[in-house]
C-alpha positions as CSV (number, residue, x, y, z in Angstrom):
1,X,-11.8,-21.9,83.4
2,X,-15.4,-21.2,82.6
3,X,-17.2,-22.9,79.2
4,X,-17.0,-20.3,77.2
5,X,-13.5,-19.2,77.6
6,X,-12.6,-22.9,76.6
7,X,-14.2,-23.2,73.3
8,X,-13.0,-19.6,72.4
9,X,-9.3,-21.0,72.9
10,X,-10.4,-24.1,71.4
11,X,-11.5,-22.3,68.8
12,X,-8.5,-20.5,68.3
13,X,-6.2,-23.5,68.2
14,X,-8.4,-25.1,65.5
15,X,-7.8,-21.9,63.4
16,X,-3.8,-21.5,64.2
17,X,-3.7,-25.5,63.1
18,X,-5.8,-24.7,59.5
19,X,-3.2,-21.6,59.0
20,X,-0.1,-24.3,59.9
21,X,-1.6,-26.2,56.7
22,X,0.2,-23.4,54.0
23,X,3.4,-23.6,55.7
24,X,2.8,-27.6,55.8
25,X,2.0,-27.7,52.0
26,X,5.2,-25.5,51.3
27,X,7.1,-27.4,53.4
28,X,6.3,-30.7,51.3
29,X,8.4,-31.5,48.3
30,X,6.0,-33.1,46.1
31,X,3.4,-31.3,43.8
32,X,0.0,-29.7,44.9
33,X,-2.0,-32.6,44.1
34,X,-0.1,-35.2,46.3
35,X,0.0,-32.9,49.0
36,X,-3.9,-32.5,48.5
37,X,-4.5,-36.1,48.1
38,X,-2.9,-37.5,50.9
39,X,-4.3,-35.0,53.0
40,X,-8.1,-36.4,52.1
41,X,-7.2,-40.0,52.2
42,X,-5.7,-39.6,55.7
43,X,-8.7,-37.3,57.3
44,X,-10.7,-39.3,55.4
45,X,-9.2,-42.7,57.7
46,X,-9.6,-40.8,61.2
47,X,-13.1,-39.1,60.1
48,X,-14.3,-42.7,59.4
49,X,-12.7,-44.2,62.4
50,X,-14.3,-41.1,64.1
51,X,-17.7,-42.3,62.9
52,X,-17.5,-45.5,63.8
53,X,-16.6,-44.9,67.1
54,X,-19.0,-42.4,68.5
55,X,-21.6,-44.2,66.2
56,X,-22.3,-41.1,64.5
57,X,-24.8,-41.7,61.4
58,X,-23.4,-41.5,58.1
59,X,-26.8,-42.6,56.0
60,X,-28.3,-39.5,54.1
61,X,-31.8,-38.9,53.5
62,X,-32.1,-38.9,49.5
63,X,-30.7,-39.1,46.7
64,X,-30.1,-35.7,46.2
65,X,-28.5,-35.0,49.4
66,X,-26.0,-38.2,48.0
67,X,-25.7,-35.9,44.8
68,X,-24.9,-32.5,46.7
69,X,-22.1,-34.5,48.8
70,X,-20.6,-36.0,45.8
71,X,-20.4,-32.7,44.0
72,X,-19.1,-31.0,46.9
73,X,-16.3,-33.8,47.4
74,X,-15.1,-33.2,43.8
75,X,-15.3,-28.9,44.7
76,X,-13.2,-29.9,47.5
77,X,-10.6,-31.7,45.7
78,X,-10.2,-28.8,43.4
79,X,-10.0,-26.3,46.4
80,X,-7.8,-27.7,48.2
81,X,-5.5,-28.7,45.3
82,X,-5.4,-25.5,43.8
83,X,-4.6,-24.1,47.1
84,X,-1.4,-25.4,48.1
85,X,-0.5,-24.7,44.0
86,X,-0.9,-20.9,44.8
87,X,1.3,-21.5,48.3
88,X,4.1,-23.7,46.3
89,X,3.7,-21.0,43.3
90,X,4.5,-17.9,45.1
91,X,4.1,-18.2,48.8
92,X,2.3,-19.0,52.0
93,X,1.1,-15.4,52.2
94,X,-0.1,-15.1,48.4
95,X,-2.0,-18.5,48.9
96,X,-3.9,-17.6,52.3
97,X,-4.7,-13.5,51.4
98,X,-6.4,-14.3,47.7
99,X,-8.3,-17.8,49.5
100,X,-10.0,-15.3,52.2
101,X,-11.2,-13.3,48.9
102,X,-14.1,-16.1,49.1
103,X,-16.6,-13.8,50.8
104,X,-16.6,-12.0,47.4
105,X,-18.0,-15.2,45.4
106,X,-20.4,-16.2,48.1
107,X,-21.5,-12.4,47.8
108,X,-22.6,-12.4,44.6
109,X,-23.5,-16.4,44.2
110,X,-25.3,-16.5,47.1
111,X,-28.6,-14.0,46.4
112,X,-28.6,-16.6,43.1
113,X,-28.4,-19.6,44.3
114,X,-30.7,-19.2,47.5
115,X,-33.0,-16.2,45.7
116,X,-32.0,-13.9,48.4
117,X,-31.7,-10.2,48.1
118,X,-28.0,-8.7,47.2
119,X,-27.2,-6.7,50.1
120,X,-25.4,-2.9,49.1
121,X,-23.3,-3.7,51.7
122,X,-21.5,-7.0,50.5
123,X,-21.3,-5.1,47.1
124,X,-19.3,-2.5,48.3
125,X,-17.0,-4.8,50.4
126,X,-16.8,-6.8,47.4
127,X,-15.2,-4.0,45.7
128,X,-12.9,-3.2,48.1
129,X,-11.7,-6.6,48.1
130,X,-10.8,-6.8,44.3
131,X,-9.3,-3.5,44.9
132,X,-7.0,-5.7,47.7
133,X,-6.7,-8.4,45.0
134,X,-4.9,-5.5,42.3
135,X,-3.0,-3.9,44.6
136,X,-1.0,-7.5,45.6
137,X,-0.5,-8.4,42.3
138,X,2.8,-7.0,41.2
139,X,2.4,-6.7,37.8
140,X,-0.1,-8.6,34.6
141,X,1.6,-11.3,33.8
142,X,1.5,-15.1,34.0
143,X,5.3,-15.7,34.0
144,X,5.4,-13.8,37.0
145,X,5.1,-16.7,40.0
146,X,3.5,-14.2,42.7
147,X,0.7,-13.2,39.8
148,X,0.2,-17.3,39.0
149,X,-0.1,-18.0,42.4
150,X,-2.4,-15.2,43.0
151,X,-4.7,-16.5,39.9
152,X,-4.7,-20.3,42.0
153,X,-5.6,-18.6,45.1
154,X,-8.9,-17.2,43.1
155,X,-9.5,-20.3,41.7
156,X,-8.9,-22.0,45.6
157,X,-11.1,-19.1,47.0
158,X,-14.0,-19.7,43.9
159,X,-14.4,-23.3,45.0
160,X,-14.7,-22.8,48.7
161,X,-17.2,-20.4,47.5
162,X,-19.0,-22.9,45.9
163,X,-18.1,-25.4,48.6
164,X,-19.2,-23.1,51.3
165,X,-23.0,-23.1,49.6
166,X,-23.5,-26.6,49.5
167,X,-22.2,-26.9,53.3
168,X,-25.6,-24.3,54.1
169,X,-27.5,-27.0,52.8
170,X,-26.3,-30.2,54.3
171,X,-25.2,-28.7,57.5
172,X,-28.6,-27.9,58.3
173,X,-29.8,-32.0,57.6
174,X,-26.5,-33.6,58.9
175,X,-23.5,-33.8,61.7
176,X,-20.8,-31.9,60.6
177,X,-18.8,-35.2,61.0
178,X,-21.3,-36.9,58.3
179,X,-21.0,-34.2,55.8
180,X,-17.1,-34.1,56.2
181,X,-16.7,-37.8,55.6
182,X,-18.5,-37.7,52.4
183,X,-17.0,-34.6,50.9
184,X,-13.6,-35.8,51.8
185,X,-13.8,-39.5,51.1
186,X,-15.1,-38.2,47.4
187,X,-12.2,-35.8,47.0
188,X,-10.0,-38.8,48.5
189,X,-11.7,-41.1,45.1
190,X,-11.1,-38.0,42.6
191,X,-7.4,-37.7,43.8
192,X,-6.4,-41.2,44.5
193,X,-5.2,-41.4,40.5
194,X,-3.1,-38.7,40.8
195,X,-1.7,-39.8,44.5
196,X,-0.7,-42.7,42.7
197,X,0.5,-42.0,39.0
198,X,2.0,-39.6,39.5
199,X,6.1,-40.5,39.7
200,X,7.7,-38.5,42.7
201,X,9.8,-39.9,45.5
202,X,8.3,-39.7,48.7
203,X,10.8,-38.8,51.6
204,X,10.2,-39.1,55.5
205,X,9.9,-35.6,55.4
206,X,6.8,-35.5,53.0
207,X,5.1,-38.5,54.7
208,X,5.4,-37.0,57.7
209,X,3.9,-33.6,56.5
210,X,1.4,-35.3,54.6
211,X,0.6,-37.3,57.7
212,X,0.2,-34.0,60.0
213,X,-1.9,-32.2,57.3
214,X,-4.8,-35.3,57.2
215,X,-4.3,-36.1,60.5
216,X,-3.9,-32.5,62.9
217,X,-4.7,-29.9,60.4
218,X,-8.0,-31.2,59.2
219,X,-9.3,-33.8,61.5
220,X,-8.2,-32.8,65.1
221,X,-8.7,-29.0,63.9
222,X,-12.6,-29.8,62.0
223,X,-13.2,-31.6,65.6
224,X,-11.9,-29.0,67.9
225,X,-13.4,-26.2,65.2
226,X,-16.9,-28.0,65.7
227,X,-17.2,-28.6,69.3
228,X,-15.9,-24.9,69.9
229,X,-19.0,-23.3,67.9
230,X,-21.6,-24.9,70.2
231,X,-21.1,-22.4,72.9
232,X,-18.9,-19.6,70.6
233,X,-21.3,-16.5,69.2
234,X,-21.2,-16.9,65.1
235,X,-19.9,-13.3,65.0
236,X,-17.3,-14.3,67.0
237,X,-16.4,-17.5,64.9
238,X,-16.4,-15.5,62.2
239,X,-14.1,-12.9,63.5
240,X,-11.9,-15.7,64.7
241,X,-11.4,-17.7,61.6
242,X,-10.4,-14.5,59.8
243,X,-7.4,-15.0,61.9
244,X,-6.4,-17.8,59.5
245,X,-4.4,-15.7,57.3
246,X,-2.4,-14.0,59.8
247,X,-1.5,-17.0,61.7
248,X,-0.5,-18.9,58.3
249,X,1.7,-15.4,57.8
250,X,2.9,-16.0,61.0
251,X,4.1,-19.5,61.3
252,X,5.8,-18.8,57.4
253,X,8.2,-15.8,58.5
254,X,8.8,-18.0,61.9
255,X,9.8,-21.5,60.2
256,X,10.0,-20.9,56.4
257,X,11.8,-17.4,56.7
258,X,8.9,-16.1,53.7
259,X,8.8,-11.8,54.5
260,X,5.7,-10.5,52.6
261,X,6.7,-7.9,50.2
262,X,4.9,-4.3,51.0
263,X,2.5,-5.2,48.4
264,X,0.9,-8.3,50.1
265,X,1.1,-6.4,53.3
266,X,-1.3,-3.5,52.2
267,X,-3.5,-5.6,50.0
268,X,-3.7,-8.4,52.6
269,X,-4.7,-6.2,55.0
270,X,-7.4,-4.7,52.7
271,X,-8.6,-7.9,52.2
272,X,-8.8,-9.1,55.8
273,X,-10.7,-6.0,56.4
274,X,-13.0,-6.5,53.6
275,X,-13.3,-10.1,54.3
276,X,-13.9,-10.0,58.0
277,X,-16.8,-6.9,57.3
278,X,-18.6,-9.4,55.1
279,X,-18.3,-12.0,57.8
280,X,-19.7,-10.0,60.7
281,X,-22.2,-8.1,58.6
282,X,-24.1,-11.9,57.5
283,X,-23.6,-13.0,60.8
């Protein structure tokens, strides 16, 4: 098998493993902070072991490069705990269609943070994907669970927005292994407190879900994710990774049983569409 092939299937395995981290989070019993925490604390353990091993740098340059990592640690935390609150709210495919809506925050935050010019084009895809966003949401209100978990997932996708902006500037300075141990081992401090005040009973079950979300679903897939896009086009990554939200879709009506209602069908495929033009179109 030639080099190229092999990353591209590398590459999709690292995305089919981040879509197996909704079902995971539903899976687990305990609430959406637990499930976050122990995810960081664990990839936090294997990307410092990781490190260590292939003596990988982890010293940054200033102090503001320090600041930026610690910032984007506590974005994290929120991201990924408001994340699996949208996927135990409503449901695996609620939580992964409103998170790929985060091509619409980068859109607009983007030109402003970077003084770059707004491009007509992510405007109008922008609009298409809040049109995707209105037509999954089954009706205005907060007591309704798919609506609530629709509202986390904006909040989730917002923060990777935000996340996603601070990763253009340190990706560019650092190994992708470097920047991942700082943002994670910071979202690991901000969520310790919960992990550990918070009174639930831990079963095998969770442990063991817990264990395959720091562990598989973050550390092998960042790795395998990583190594892929040295010899992978970026258009092609980009097309690829859109694949997130159908394989979490996927694995949820295979092992949890969750159908999407009509709804989530037509906006989630709006919003792949949208999301995926945005994608290709910067790439």
């Amino acid at each position: 098998m030639d080099s190229d092939r092999k990353s591209v299937l590398m590459l999709h395995a690292a995305v089919m493993l981040f879509g197996l981290s909704a079902v995971l989070g539903r899976w687990i019993s305990v609430p959406a902070v637990c499930v976050a925490g122990g995810r960081v604390v664990c990839s936090t353990l294997v990307l410092l072991i990781l490190c260590r091993w292939k003596k990988i740098s982890t010293r940054l340059n200033s102090f503001r490069d320090g600041c930026f990592a610690v910032i984007a640690g506590v974005v994290l935390a929120v991201h990924w705990t408001t994340f699996f609150m949208a996927v135990q709210t409503a449901s695996v495919a609620v939580g992964t269609i409103t998170f790929s809506t985060f091509p619409l925050f980068v859109t607009f935050l983007e030109p402003v943070i970077f003084r770059e010019r707004l491009q007509a084009r992510g405007v109008v895809c922008a609009c298409v994907l809040i049109a995707g966003v209105l037509i999954t949401v089954p009706e205005f209100a907060v007591e309704n669970e798919t609506t609530l978990g629709i509202l986390w997932g904006l909040v989730s996708s917002f923060s990777y927005a935000i996340l996603a902006l601070f990763n253009r500037d340190l990706s560019a300075k650092y190994a992708a292994q470097t920047v991942c141990l700082y943002e994670q081992g910071t979202a690991a401090v901000v969520l310790l407190p919960f992990l550990v005040l918070t009174n639930v009973s831990w079963s095998v079950q969770d442990l063991g879900g817990i264990a395959l979300l720091g562990v598989v679903c973050t550390a092998l897939a960042h790795g395998l994710y990583v190594a892929a896009q040295k010899r992978v086009k970026a258009q092609t990554a980009g097309i690829i990774s859109g694949m997130e939200t159908v394989y979490g879709i996927l694995y949820a009506m295979l092992l949890l049983g969750e159908i999407p209602t009509p709804r989530e069908w037509i906006g989630g495929g709006v919003i792949l569409a949208a999301a995926m033009s945005v994608s290709v179109g910067k790439r």
